[in-house]
C-alpha positions as CSV (number, residue, x, y, z in Angstrom):
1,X,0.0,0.0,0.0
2,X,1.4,3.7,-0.8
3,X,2.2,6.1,2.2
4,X,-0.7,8.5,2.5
5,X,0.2,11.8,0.8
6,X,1.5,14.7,3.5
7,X,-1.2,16.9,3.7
8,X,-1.0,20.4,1.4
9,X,-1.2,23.5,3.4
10,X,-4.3,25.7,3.5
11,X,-4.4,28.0,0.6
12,X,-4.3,31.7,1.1
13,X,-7.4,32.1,-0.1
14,X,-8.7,30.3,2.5
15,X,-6.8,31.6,5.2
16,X,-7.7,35.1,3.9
17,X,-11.4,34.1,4.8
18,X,-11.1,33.4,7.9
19,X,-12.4,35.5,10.4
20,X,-9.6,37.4,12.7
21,X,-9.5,36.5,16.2
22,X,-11.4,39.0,18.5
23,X,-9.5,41.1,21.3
24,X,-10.1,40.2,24.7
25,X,-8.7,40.3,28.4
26,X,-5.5,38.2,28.7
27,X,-5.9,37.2,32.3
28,X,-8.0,38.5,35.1
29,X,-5.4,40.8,35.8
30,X,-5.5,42.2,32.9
31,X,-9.3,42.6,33.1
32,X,-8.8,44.1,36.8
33,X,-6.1,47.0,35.6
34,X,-8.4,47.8,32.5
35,X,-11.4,48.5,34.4
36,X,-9.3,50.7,37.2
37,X,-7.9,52.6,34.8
38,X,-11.7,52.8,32.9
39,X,-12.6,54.0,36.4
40,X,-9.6,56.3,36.8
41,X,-10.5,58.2,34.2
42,X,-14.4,58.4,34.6
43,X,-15.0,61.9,36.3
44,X,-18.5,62.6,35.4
45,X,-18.4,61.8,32.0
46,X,-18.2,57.8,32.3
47,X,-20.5,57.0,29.4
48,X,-17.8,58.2,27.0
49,X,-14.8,56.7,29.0
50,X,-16.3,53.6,28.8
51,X,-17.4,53.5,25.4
52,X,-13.8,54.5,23.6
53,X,-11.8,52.0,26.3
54,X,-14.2,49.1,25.5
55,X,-14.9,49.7,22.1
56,X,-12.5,51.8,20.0
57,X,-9.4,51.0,22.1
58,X,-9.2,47.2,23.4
59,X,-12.8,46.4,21.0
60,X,-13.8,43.6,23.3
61,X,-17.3,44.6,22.3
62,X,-18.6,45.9,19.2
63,X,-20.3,49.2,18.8
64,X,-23.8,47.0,18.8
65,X,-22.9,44.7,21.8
66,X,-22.0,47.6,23.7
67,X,-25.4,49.2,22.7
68,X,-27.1,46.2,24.1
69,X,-25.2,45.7,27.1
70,X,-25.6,49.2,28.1
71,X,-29.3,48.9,27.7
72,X,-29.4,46.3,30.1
73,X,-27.1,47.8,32.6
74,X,-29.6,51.0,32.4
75,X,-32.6,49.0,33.2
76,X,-30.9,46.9,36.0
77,X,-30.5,47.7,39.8
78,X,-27.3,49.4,40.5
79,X,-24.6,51.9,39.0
80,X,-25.2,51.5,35.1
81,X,-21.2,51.1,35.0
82,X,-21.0,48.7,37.6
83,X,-23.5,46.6,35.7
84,X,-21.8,46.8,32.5
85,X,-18.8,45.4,34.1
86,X,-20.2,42.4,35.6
87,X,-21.6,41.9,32.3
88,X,-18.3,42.1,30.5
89,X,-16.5,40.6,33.0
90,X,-18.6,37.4,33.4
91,X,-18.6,37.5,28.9
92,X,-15.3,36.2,29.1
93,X,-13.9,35.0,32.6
94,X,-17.7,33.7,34.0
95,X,-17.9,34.5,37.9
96,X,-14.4,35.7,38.6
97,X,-14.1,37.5,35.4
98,X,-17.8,39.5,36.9
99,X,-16.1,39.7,40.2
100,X,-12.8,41.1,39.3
101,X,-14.5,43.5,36.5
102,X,-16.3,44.8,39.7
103,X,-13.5,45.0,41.6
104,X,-11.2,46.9,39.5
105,X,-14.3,49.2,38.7
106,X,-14.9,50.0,42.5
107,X,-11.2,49.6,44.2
108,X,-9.4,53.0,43.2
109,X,-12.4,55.4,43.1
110,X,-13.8,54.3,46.3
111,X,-10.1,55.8,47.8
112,X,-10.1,58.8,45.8
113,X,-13.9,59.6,46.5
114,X,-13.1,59.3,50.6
115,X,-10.3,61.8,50.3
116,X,-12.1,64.3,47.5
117,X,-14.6,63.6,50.4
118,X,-12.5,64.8,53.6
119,X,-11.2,67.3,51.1
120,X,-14.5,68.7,50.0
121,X,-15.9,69.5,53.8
122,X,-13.1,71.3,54.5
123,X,-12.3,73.7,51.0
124,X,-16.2,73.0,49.2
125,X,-17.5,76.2,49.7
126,X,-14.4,78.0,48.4
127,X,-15.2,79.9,45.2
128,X,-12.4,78.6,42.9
129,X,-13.7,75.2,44.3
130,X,-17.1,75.8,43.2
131,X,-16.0,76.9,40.0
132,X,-14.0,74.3,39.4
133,X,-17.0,71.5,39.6
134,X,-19.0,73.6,37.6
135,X,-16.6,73.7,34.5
136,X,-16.0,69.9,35.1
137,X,-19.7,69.5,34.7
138,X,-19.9,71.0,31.5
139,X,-17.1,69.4,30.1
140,X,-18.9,66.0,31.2
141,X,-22.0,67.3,29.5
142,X,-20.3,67.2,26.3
143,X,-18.5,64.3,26.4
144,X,-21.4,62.5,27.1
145,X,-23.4,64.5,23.9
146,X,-20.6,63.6,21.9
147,X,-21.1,59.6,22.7
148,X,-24.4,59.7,21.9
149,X,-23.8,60.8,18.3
150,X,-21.1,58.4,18.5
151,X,-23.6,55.5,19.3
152,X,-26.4,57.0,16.8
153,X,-24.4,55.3,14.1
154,X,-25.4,52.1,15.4
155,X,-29.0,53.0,14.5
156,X,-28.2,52.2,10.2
157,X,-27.8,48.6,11.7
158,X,-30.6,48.5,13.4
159,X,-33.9,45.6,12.1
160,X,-35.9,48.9,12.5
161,X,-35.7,51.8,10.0
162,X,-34.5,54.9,11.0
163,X,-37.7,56.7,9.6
164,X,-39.0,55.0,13.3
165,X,-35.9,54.8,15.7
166,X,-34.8,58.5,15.2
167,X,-38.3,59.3,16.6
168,X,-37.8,57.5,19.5
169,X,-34.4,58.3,20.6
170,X,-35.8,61.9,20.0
171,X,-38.7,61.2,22.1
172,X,-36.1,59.5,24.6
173,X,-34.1,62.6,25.5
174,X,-37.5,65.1,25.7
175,X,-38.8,63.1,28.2
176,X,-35.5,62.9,30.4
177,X,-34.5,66.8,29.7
178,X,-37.5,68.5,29.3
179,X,-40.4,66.0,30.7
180,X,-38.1,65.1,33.6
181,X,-39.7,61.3,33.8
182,X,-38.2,58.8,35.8
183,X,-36.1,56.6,33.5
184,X,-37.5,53.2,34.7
185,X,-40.9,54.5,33.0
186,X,-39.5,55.5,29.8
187,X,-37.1,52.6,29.6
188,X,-40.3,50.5,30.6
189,X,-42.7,52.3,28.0
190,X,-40.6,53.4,25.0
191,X,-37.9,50.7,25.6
192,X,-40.8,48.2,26.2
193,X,-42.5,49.5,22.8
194,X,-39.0,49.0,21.1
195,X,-38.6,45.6,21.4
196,X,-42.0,44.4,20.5
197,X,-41.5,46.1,17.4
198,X,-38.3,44.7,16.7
199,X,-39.1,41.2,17.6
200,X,-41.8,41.3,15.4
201,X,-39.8,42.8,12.5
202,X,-37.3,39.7,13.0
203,X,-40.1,36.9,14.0
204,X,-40.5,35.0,10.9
């Protein structure tokens, strides 16, 4: 019987077709540092930190993960951030990826915010103080605007057309900056009345 033939190598085209590997946390460690320095860095505006660490920088989530993810960490009990790193965490390391995610999220700024606090009662109602926080605030405020047209490009992908999505992120930010509704009611209603129409647009 003839040896078997050695085995050719896989072509290029078909090496050029397979999908790239996706980033992701090395270790736990890894995923611990990332999120302290994610926290480090999230002085009002923590929306936008988070979205250009996780997405655009490490991409362990896509532009429409993070979407989703966020979605559920607003509609969840707790700090929205806190819950979006138990979520990414637990993604990719199960329990003790959730539970080190947290960690690294809540280590360093609980420090910093005892001493700002200690700090604070003592030089708080010193005017450079005050105006200090108040041009932090509105840099936060457009950081955060900024995000959100960052993330409105995620709507061309959306099952729903935009002629019906604009119209409800619209409605979205009227009733949290000018109605001044709770946001369990409008995630509850208008989030509620978004996925009923999508599921139906993608039920066969």
């Amino acid at each position: 019987m003839p040896p078997p033939l050695p085995s050719s190598p896989p072509s290029a085209a078909a090496s050029d077709t397979a999908p790239p590997l996706r980033p992701r946390p090395a270790s736990l460690a890894d995923l611990f540092f990332s999120f302290t320095w994610l926290a480090l860095q999230g002085f009002g505006g923590v929306l936008a930190v988070v979205q250009r660490e996780l997405v655009e920088r490490k991409r362990w989530l896509t532009q429409e993960e993070f979407l989703e993810d966020w979605a559920v960490a607003q509609i969840m009990p707790g700090p929205n951030v806190a819950n979006l790193s138990l979520m990414v965490g637990g993604r990719y390391f199960g329990l003790k990826g959730a539970l080190t995610a947290l960690a690294g999220m809540l280590a360093a700024p609980l420090v910093i915010v005892l001493i700002l606090g200690v700090l604070y009662t003592q030089f708080g109602a010193h005017p450079q103080v005050t105006g200090a926080l108040r041009g932090m605030a509105a840099v936060s405020a457009g950081m955060i605007g900024a995000t959100g047209l960052k993330l409105a490009a995620a709507l061309n992908k959306h099952p729903l057309p935009l002629w019906l999505t604009v119209p409800m992120s619209v409605l979205g930010v009227l009733m949290v900056a000018i109605l001044h509704w709770p946001l369990f009611y409008i995630l509850l209603g208008l989030g509620g009345l978004g996925c009923m129409l999508t599921y139906r647009k993608l039920a066969p």
